[in-house]
BABATOR-444056 format. One record per residue (C-alpha): residue number from 0; residue in one letter; chain; z, x, y. Coordinates in steps of 0.1 Angstrom, whole numbers, plus 5000, padded with zeros to 4 digits. Example, Ala and Ser with C-alpha at 12.3 -4.5 7.8 and 13.67 -1.06 7.14 Angstrom:
BEGIN
+-----+--------+--------+------+------+------+
: num : residu : chaine :   zz :   xx :   yy :
+-----+--------+--------+------+------+------+
:   0 :      A :      A : 5078 : 5123 : 4955 :
:   1 :      S :      A : 5071 : 5137 : 4989 :
+-----+--------+--------+------+------+------+
***
This chain:
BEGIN
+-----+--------+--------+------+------+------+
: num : residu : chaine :   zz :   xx :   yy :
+-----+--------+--------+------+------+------+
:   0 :      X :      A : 1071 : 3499 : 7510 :
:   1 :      X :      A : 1053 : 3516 : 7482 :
:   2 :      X :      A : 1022 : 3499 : 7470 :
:   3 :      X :      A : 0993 : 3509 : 7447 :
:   4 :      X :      A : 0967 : 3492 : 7465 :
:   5 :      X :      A : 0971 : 3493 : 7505 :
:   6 :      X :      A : 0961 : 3466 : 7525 :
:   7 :      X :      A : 0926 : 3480 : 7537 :
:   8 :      X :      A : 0902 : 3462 : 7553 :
:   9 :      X :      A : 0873 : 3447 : 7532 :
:  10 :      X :      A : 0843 : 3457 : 7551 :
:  11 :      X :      A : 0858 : 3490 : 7558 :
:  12 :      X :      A : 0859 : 3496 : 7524 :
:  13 :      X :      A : 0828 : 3487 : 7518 :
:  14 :      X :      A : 0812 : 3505 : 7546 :
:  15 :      X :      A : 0829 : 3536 : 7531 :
:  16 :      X :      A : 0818 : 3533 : 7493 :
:  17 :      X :      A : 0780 : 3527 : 7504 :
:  18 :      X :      A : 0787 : 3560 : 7526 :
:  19 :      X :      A : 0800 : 3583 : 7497 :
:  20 :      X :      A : 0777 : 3565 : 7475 :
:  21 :      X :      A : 0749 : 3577 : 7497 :
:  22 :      X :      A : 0758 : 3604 : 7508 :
:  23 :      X :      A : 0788 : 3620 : 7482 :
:  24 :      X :      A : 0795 : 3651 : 7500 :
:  25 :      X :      A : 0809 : 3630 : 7525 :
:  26 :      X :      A : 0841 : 3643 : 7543 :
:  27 :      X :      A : 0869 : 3630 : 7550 :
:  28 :      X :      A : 0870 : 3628 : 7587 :
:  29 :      X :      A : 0838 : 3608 : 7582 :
:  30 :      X :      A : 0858 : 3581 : 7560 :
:  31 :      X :      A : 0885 : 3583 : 7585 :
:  32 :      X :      A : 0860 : 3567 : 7609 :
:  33 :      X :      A : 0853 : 3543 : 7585 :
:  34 :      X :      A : 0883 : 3533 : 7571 :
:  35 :      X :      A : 0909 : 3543 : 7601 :
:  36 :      X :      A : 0941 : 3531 : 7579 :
:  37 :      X :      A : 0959 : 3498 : 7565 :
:  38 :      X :      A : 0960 : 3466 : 7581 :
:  39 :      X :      A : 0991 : 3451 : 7583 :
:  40 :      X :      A : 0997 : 3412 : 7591 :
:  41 :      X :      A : 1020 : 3422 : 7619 :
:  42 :      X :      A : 1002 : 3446 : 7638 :
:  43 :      X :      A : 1025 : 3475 : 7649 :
:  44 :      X :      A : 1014 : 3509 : 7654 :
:  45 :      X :      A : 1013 : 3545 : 7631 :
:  46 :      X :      A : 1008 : 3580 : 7630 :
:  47 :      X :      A : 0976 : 3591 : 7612 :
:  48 :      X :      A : 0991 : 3623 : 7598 :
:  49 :      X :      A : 1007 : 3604 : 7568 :
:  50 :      X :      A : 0971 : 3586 : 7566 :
:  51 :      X :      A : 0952 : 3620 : 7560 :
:  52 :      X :      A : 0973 : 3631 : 7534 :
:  53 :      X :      A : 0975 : 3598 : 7518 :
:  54 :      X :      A : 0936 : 3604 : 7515 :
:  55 :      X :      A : 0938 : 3636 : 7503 :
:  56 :      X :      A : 0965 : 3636 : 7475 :
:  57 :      X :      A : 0965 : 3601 : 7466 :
:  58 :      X :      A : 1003 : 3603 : 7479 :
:  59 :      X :      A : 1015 : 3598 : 7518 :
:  60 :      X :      A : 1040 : 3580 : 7537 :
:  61 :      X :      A : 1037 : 3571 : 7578 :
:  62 :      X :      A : 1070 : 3556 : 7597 :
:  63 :      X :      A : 1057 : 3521 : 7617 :
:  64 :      X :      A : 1062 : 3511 : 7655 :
:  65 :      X :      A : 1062 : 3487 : 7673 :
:  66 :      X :      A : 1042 : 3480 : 7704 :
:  67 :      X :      A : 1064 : 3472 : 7740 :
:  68 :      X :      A : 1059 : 3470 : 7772 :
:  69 :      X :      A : 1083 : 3473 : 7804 :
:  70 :      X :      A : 1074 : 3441 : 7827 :
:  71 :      X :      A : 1092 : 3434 : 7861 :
:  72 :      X :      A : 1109 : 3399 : 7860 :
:  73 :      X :      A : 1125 : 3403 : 7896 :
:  74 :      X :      A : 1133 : 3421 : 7928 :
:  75 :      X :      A : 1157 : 3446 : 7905 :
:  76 :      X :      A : 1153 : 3436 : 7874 :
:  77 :      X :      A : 1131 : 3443 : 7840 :
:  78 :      X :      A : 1122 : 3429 : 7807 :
:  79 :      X :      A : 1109 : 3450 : 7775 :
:  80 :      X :      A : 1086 : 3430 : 7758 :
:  81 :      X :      A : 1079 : 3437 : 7723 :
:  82 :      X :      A : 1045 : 3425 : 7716 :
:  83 :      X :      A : 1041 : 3439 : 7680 :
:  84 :      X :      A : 1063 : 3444 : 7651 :
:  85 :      X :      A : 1060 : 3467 : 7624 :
:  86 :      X :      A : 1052 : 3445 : 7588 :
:  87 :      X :      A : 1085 : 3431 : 7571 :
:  88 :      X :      A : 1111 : 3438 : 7604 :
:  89 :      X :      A : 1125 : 3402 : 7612 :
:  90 :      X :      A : 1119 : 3394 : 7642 :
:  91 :      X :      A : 1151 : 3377 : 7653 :
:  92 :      X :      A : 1167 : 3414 : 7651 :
+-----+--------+--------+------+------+------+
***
């Protein structure tokens, strides 16, 4: 999904332009602890790598997971439970 404005956390945001107006040789891990990535309405997980150099060039991409879990149901039998879905997968797939 391309976007021009990710879906970033308010407060983080905030947080962050007090920091670099503070302090403007801030670095970019320090941001990163500010403003760890987007928020998504789904949840789901992501690699940070595409984060960084989204921060960096402006330009970056990251691939979404979701979150499962393994939980045993029987004597011999399991379940995989997805408990998070990346943003715009439909769920009944």
């Amino acid at each position: 999904m391309a976007t021009n404005i990710p879906p970033h956390n308010l407060g983080e945001i905030i947080d962050a332009t007090v920091l670099l107006i503070e302090k403007p040789d801030t670095t970019l891990k320090e941001i990163m602890k500010l403003v760890p990535g987007p928020d998504f309405p789904t949840r789901g997980t992501f690699r940070s790598d595409g984060i960084v150099a989204a921060y960096k060039t402006g330009r970056g991409s990251f691939t979404m997971r979701a979150k499962a879990a393994i939980e045993n149901v029987g004597k011999d039998r399991e379940n995989i439970v997805i408990t998070e879905i990346p943003y715009q997968v439909n769920k009944s797939r």
